[in-house]
C-alpha positions in Angstrom: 0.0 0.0 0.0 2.9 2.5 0.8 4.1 2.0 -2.8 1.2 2.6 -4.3 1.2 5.9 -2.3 4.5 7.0 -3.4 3.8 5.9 -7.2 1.1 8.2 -7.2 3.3 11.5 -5.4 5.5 10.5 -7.9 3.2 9.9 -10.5 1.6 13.7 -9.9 4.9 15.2 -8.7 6.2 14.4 -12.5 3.0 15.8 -14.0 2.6 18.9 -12.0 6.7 20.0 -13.1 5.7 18.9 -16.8 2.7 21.1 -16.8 4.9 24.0 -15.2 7.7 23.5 -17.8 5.1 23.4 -20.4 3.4 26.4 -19.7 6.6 28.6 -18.1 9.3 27.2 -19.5 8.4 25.9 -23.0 5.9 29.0 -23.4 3.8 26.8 -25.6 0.7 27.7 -24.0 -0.7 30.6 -26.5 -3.2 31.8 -28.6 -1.6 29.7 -31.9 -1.8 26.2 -28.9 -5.7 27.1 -28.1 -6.7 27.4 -32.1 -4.3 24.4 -33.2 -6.0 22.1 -30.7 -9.4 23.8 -31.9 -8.4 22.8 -35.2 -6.9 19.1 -34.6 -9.6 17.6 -32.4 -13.4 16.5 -34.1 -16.2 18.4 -34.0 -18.7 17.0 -31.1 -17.5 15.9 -27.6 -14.0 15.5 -28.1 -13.1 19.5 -29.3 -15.6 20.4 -25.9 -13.1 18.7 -23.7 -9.6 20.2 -25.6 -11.7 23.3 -25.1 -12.4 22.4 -21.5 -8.7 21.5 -20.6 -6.8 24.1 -22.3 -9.1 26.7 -21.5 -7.0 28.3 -19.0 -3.7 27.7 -17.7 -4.7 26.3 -14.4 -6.7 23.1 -16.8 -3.5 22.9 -18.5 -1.5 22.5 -15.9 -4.3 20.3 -14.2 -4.1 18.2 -17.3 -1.0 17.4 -17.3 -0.5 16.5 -13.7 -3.1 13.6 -14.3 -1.7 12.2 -17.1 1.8 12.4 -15.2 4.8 10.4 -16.6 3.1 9.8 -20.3 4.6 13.5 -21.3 8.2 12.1 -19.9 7.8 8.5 -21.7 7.2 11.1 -25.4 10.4 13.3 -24.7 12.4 10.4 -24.1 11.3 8.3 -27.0 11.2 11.0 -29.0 15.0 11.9 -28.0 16.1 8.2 -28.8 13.9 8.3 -32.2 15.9 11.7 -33.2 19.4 10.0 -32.7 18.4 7.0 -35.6 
């Protein structure tokens, strides 16, 4: 049980600085993000929800502390993927 406990302050801990690198660091968070997520999700429930989420940066930030390590995972495969 107190592993599960730590996966998950680790699990949140890594999605809370990815969100803050994403939004401070990165400065991806903008006007040209908000109408390019418009733009790639479909019409119906699914663009409501980008809507939702990247409405403000709190739900961004929000966002990305749920989904946690998956943003990590990317980077890193994506790193390796570059080097081929």
């Amino acid at each position: 049980m107190i592993g599960l406990a730590y996966f998950l302050i680790i699990w949140l801990g890594v999605g809370l600085f990815t969100g803050i690198k994403f939004i401070f660091v990165d400065q991806v968070y903008d006007e040209e993000f908000k109408e390019l997520m418009d733009k790639e999700t479909a019409a119906g429930m699914e663009r409501n929800l980008a809507r939702l989420f990247f409405k403000s940066k709190l739900n961004a930030n929000a966002f990305f502390m749920l989904i946690g390590l998956l943003p990590l995972v990317m980077r890193i495969t994506n790193l390796f993927k570059e080097v081929d």
